[in-house]
C-alpha positions in Angstrom: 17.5 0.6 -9.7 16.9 -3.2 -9.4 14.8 -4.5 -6.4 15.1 -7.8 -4.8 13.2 -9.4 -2.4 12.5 -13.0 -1.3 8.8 -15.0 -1.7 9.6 -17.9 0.5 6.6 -20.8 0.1 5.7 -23.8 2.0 7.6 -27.2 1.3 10.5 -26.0 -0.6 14.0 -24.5 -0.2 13.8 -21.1 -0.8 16.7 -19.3 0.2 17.6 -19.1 -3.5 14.1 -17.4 -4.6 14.9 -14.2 -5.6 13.2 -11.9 -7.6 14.6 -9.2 -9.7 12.9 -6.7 -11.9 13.3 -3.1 -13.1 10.1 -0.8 -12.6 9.7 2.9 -13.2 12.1 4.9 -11.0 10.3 6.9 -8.0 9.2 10.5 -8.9 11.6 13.0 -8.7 11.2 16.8 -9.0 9.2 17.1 -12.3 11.1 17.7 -15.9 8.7 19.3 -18.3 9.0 18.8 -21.6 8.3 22.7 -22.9 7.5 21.6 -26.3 4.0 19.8 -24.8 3.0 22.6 -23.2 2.3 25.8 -25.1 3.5 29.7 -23.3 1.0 30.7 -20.7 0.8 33.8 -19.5 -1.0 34.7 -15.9 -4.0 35.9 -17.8 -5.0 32.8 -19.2 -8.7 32.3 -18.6 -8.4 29.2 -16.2 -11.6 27.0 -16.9 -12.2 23.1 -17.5 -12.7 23.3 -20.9 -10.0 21.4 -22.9 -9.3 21.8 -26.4 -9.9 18.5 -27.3 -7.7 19.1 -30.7 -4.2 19.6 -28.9 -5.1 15.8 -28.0 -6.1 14.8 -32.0 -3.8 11.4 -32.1 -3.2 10.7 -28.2 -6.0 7.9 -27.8 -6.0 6.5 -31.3 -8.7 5.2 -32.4 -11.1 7.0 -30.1 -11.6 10.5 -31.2 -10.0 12.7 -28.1 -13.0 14.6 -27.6 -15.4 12.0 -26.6 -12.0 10.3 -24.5 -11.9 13.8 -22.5 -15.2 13.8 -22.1 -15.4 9.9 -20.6 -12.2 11.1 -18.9 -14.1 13.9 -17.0 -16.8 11.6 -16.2 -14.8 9.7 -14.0 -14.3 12.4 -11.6 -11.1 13.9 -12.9 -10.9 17.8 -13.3 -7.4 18.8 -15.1 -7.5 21.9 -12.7 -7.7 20.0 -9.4 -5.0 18.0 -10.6 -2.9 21.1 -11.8 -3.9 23.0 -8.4 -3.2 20.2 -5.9 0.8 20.5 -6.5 2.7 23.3 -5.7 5.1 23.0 -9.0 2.1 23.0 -11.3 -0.1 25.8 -9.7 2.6 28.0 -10.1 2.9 27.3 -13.9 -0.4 29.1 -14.5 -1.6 26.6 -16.8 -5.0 26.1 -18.1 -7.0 22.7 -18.1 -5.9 22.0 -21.7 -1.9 21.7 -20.6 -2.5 20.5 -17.1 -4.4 17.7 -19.0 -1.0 17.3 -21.1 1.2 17.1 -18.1 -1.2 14.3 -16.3 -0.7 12.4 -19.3 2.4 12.4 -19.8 4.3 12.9 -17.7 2.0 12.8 -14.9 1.3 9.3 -15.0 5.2 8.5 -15.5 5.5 10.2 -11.9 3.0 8.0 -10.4 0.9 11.5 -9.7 -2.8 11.1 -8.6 -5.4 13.1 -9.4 -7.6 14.3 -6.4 -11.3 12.8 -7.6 -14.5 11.7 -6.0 -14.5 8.1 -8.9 -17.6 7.3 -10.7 -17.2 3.5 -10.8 -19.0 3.2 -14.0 -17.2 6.3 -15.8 -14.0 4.4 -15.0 -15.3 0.7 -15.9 -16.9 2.4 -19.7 -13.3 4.1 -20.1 -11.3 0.6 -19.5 -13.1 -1.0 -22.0 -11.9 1.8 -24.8 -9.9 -0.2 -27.8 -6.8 2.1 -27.2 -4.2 1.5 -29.7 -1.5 2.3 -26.5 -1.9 -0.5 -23.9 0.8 0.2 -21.7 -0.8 4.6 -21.6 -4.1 3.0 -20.8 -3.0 0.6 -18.3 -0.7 3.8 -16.4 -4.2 5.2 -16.9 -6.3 3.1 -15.2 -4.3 2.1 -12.1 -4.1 6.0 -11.6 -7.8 6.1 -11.7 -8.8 2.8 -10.0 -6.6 3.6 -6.9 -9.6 5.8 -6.1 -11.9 2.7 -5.9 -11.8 3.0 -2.4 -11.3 6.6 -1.1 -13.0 7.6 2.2 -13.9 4.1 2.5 -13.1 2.7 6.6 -14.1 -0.3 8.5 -16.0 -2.5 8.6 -14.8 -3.1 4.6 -17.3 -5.6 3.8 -20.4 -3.9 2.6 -17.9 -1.8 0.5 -16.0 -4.7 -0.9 -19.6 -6.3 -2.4 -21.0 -3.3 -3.6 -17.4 -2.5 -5.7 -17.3 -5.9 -7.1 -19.0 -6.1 -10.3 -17.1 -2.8 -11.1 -13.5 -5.2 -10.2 -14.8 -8.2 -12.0 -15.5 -5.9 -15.1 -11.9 -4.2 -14.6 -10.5 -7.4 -14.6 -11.8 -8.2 -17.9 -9.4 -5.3 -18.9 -5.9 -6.4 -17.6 -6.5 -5.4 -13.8 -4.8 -7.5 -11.3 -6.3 -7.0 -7.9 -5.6 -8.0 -4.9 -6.0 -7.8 -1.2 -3.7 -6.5 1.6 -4.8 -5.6 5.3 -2.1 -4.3 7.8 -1.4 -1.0 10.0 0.2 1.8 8.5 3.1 0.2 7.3 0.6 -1.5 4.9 0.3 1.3 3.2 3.3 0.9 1.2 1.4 -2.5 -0.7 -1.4 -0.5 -1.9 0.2 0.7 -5.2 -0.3 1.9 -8.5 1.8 -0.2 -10.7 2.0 -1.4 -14.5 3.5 -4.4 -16.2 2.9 -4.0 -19.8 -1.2 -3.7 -20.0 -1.7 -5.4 -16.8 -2.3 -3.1 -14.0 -2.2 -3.0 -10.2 -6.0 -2.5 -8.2 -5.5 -3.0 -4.5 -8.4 -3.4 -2.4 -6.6 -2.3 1.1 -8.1 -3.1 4.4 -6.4 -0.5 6.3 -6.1 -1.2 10.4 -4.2 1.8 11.1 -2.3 1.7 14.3 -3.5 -1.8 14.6 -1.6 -4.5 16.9 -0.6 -7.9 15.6 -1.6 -9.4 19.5 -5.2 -7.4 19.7 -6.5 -9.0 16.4 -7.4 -12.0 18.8 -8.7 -9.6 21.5 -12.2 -9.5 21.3 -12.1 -6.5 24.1 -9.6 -4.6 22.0 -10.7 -0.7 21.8 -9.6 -0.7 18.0 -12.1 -3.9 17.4 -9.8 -4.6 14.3 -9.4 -8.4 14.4 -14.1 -8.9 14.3 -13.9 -6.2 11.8 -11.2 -7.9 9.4 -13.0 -11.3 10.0 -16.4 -10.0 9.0 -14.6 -8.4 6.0 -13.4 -11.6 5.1 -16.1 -13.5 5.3 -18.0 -11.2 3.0 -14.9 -11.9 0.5 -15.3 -15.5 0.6 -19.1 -15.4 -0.8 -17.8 -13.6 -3.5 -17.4 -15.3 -7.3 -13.1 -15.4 -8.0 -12.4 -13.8 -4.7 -10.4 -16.9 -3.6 -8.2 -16.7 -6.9 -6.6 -13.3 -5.5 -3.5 -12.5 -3.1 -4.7 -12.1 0.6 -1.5 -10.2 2.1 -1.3 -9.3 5.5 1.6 -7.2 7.8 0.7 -7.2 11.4 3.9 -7.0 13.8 5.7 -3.5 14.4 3.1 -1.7 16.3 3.8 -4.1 19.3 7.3 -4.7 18.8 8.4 -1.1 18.0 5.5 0.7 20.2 3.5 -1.3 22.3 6.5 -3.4 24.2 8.2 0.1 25.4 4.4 2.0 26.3 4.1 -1.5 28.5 7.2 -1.0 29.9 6.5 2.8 30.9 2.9 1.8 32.1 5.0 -1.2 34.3 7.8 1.1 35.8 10.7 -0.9 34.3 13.3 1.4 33.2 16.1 -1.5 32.7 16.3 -2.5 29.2 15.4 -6.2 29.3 16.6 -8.3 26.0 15.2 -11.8 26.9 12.0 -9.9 27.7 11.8 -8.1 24.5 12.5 -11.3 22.8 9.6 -13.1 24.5 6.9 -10.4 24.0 7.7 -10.9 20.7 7.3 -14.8 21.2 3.9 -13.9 22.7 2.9 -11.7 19.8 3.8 -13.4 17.1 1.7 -17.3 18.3 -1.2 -14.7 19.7 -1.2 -13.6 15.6 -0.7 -16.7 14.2 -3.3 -18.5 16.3 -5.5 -15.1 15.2 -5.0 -15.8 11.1 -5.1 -19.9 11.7 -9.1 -18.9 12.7 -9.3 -16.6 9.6 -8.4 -18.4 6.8 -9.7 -22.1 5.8 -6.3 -24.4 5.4 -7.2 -24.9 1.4 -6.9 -20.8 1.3 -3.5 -20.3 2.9 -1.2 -21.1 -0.4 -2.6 -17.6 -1.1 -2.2 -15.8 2.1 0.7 -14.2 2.2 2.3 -13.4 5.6 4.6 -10.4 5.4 7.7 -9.3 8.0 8.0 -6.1 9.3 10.2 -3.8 8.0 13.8 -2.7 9.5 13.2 0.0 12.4 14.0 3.9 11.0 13.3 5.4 14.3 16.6 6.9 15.4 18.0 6.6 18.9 17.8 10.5 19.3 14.2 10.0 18.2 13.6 7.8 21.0 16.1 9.5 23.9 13.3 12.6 22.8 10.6 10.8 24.1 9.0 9.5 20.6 5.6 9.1 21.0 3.0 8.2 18.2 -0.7 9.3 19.6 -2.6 7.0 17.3 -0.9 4.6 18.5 -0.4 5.6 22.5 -4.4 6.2 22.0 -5.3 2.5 21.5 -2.8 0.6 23.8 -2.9 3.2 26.8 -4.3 4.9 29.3 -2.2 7.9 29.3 -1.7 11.1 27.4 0.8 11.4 25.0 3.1 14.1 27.0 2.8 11.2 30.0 4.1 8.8 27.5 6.6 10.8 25.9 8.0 11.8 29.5 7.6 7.8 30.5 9.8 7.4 27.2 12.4 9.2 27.9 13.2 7.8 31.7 13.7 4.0 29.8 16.5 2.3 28.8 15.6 2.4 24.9 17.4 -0.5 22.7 19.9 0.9 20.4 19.2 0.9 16.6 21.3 -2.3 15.9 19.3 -3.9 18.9 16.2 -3.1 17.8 16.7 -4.6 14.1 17.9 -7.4 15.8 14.7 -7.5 17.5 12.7 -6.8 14.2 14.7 -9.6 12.6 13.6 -12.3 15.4 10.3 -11.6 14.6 10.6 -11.8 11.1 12.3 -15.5 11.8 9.4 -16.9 14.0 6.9 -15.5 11.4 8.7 -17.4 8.3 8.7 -20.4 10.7 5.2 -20.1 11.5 4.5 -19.7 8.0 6.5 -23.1 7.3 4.5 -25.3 9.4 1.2 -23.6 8.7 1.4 -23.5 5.0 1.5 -19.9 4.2 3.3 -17.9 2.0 6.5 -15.8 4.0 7.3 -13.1 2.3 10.9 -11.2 3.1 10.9 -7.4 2.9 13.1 -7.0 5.4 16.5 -7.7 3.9 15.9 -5.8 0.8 16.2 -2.9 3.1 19.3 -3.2 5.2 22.4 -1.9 4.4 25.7 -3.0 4.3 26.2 -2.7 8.1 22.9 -4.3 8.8 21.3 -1.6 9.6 18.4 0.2 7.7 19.9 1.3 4.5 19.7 5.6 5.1 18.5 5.5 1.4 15.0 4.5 2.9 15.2 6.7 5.6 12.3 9.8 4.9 15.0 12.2 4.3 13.3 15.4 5.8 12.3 13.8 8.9 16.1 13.3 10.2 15.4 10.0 11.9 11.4 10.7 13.5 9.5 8.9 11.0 8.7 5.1 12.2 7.7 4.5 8.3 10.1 4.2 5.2 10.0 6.0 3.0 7.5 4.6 0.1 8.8 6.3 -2.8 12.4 5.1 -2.2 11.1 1.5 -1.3 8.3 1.2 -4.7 10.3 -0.5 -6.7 11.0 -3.3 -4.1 7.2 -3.3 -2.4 5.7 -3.2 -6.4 7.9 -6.0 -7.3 6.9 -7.4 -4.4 3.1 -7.1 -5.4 3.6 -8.8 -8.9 5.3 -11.7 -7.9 2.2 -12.4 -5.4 0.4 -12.2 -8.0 2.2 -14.4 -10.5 2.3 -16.7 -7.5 -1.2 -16.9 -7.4 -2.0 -17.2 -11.3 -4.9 -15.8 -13.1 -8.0 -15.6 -11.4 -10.0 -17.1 -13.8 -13.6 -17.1 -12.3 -12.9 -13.5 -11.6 -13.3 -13.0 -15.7 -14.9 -15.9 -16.7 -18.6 -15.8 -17.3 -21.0 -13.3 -18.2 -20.1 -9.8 -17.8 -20.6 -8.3 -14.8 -24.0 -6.2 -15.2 -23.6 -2.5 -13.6 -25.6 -0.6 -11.8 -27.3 2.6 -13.5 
């Protein structure tokens, strides 16, 4: 599968820059390689010891045993990650093969392993001289997408204390970067290899956030203070400004917000020119909000991205859809008053609503024009040949009442996304130049 998307940049034609590239395809239902994994029966003693010598030439030229042993020191336990998916647990394997099938072909599959990270375990076990960069880099960005589990707003304090563990990871072919949105976001903050470089994203997650609230300094999710403190915490910090900055603020308030406002205001009528306009009003209250963010020498690596197509289907909506997180931060009213508010308006049809999604999308590249950011297009990539969402990135099991696409259909488009950022950007060379970053013991 080859994914194409467009980076548009400031004060050049760019309706010509695509980007191609083939990436691992998205994980499918397992295919296990029997002659890795030796019979097991169900009374195998199940225990997190790991014959060591099933591994003798895997991490040439460190001797397996004291790799495992770094390996475990991370945080990883070959039974969690054997136990945490339904396919494995049933295969009654000890730690020694669910260590095999992590490696390979675990990692291939893009399958985490559930871990509390030891920062220091993970930063020792980059600097390893394996003889296999590209298994040590699938490794690592397995590992280091831990960096910042059960971490929430406010980001800052985390981002500081993490950073001599990043600077050191960087010295060993990890490319991080930053990316702050609502949920949608989620699909930037990736795993990811290109030969021994590797993906780290240090994700500022504003979940159910609003593009228009970020400016709100009454707003009840208090996401646009929190993402400026966050940010000015970055700036103090040595190669910070060498790194990607993406943000996607947008569909909450043109897919949620504009139809809650419209049940809260009693008008039923479906309203084009007003749909259009909230949108207007969204997108200057969001620009005018990242204008006060970032300095003007820092926007060449801000990238602005557009929403996605909407997946929602019209049955979704004539149901009453309702999302709570959302419904929770932009009302006053339950979710089963919502939902029944919902499902007295005049919803936009599908083609409408992308329509709507697209106009958005064309003010933001605009914006991003005159203001000298960086547009970035993942909204084409998506559609279909009638213009519509391609059904490909439709979450198949949901038929039609899942607001997100899905992310393992869309990775190789949204990785290739994240590497051409990144190879916009350059190296971040004060991020590895210098003495090495001294950890803490």
């Amino acid at each position: 599968m080859r994914c194409a998307f467009r980076l548009h940049e400031p004060g050049r034609d760019n309706r010509s820059a695509e980007h191609t590239q083939r990436l691992p395809p998205c994980r499918g239902p397992p295919k296990l390689r029997d002659w890795r994994y030796p019979p097991c029966t169900p009374e195998s003693e199940m225990s997190d010891t790991i014959d060591a010598s099933a591994f003798a030439s895997e991490f040439t030229p460190v001797q397996a045993a004291d790799f495992i042993a770094l390996l475990q020191q991370t945080g990883f336990s070959a039974e969690a990650y054997r136990d945490a998916y339904g396919d494995l647990a049933s295969m009654n394997w000890d730690a020694t093969q669910a260590l095999a099938h992590f490696l390979h072909p675990g990692l291939d599959e893009r399958r985490r392993a559930p871990l509390t990270l030891d920062r220091t375990a993970l930063v020792t076990l980059a600097r390893l001289p394996l003889r296999d960069a590209s298994f040590k880099a699938k490794l690592l960005t397995s590992l280091g997408s831990h960096m910042f589990d059960n971490v929430e707003h406010p980001y800052g304090m985390a981002i500081v204390e993490r950073w001599p563990d990043i600077r050191a990871l960087a010295r060993e072919a990890a490319r991080p970067y930053f990316v702050a949105g609502d949920s949608h976001s989620n699909q930037y903050a990736l795993t990811g290899t290109r030969d021994d470089s590797w993906l780290l994203p240090i994700h500022l997650l504003c979940a159910g956030g609003s593009a228009a609230g970020l400016g709100n300094p009454r707003s009840r999710s208090g996401y646009g203070s929190l993402l400026r403190q966050a940010v000015r915490f970055i700036e103090n910090l040595p190669g910070a400004n060498e790194l990607p900055f993406l943000l996607q603020f947008g569909q909450v308030d043109i897919e949620f917000v504009y139809h809650y406002r419209r049940v809260r205001d009693a008008k039923r009528a479906l309203d084009l020119d007003d749909y259009r306009a909230f949108c207007d009003t969204v997108l200057d209250r969001y620009i005018a909000y990242v204008t006060s963010l970032f300095a003007a020498a820092d926007r060449l690596r801000v990238f602005l991205v557009s929403v996605f197509p909407p997946a929602l289907s019209d049955a979704a909506w004539q149901q009453g859809y309702v999302n709570a997180d959302i419904a929770e931060r932009e009302t006053t009213s339950s979710v089963g008053e919502l939902s029944a508010g919902i499902r007295e308006l005049e919803i936009a049809d599908l083609r409408q609503r992308t329509w709507i999604h697209a106009h958005y999308n064309d003010r933001l590249r605009t914006a991003c024009r005159r203001h000298g950011w960086r547009f970035v297009d993942i909204f084409t990539p998506f559609l279909g040949t009638d213009g519509l969402v391609d059904p490909r990135y439709v979450v198949p099991e949901t038929n039609g009442a899942e607001h997100h696409i899905d992310p393992c259909a869309t990775y190789d488009v949204t990785a290739g996304l994240i590497w051409t950022c990144i190879d916009a950007i350059g190296q971040a060379k004060n991020l590895t130049t210098g003495p090495a970053p001294q950890l803490p013991r």
